[in-house]
DOTIVEX-952847 format. One record per residue: x, y, z of N, C-alpha, C in turn; residue in one letter. Coordinates in steps of 0.2 Angstrom, whole numbers, plus 2048, in hexadecimal, padded with zeros to 3 digits. Each point is the difference from the previous one (the first is absolute). Layout:
! residues N
XYZXYZXYZA
...
This chain:
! residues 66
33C2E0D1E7FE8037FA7F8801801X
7FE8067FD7F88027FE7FD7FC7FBX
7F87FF8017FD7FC7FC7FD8087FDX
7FD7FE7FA7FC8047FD7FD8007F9X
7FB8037FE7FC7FC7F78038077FDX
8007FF7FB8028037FB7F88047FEX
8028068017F98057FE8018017FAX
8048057FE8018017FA8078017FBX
7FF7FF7FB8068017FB8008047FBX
8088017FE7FD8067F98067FE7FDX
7FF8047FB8047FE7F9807804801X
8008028058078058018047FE803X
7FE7FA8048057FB803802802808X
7F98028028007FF8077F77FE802X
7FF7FF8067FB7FD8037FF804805X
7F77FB8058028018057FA7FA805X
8057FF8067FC7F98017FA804808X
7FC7FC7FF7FC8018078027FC805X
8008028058048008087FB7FC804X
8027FD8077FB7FE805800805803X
8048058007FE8078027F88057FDX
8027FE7FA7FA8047FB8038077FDX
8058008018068037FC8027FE7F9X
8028037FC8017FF7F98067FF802X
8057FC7FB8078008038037FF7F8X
8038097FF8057FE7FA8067FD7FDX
7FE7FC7FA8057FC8008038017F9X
8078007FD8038007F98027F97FDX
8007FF7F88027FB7FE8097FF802X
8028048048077FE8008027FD807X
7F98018038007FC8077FD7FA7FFX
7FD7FC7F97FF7F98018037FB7FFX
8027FD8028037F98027FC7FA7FEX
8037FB7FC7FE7F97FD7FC7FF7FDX
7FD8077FD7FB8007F6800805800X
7FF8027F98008097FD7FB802802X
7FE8068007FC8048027FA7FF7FAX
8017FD7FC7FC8007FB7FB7F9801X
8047FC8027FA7FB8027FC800807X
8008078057FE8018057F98007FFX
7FC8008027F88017FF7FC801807X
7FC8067FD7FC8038087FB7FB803X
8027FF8077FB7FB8038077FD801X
8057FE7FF8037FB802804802809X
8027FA8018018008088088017FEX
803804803808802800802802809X
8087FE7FF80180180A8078047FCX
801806803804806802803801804X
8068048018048058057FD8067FFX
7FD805805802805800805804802X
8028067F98038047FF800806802X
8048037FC80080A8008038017FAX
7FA8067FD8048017FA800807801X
7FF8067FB8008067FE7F9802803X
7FB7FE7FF7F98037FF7FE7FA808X
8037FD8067FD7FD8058017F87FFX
7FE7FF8037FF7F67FF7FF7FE7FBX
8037FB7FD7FF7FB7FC8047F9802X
7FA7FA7F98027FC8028077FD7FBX
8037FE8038047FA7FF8037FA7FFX
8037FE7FE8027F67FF7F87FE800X
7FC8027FA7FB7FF7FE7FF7F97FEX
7FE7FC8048007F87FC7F97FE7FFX
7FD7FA7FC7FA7FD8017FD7FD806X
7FC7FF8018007FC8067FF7F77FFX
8017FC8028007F88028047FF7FBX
């Protein structure tokens, strides 16, 4: 899995996390796994798979980290 901090959120129910790459990496609330998207908040540390969606890479099995 990928580490990465949550840059930003939005009220539409997608995100997207900052990379060790320096990449923004897209993610949905239907790829979050063990809390809702609601209790996410920017800055926090989250570990991913990345995907393939419509529009290029995104992440998925978005979990919090520790």
């Amino acid at each position: 899995m990928e580490q990465g901090t949550i840059k930003r959120l939005t009220d539409r129910g997608f995100g997207f996390i900052a990379t060790n790459s320096n990449e923004d990496m897209f993610f949905h609330s239907s790829n979050v796994e063990g809390v809702q998207f609601n209790d996410l908040r920017e800055g926090q540390e989250v570990t991913y798979n990345v995907g393939s969606g419509p529009k290029g890479p995104r992440a998925e099995n978005v979990q919090v980290a520790g």
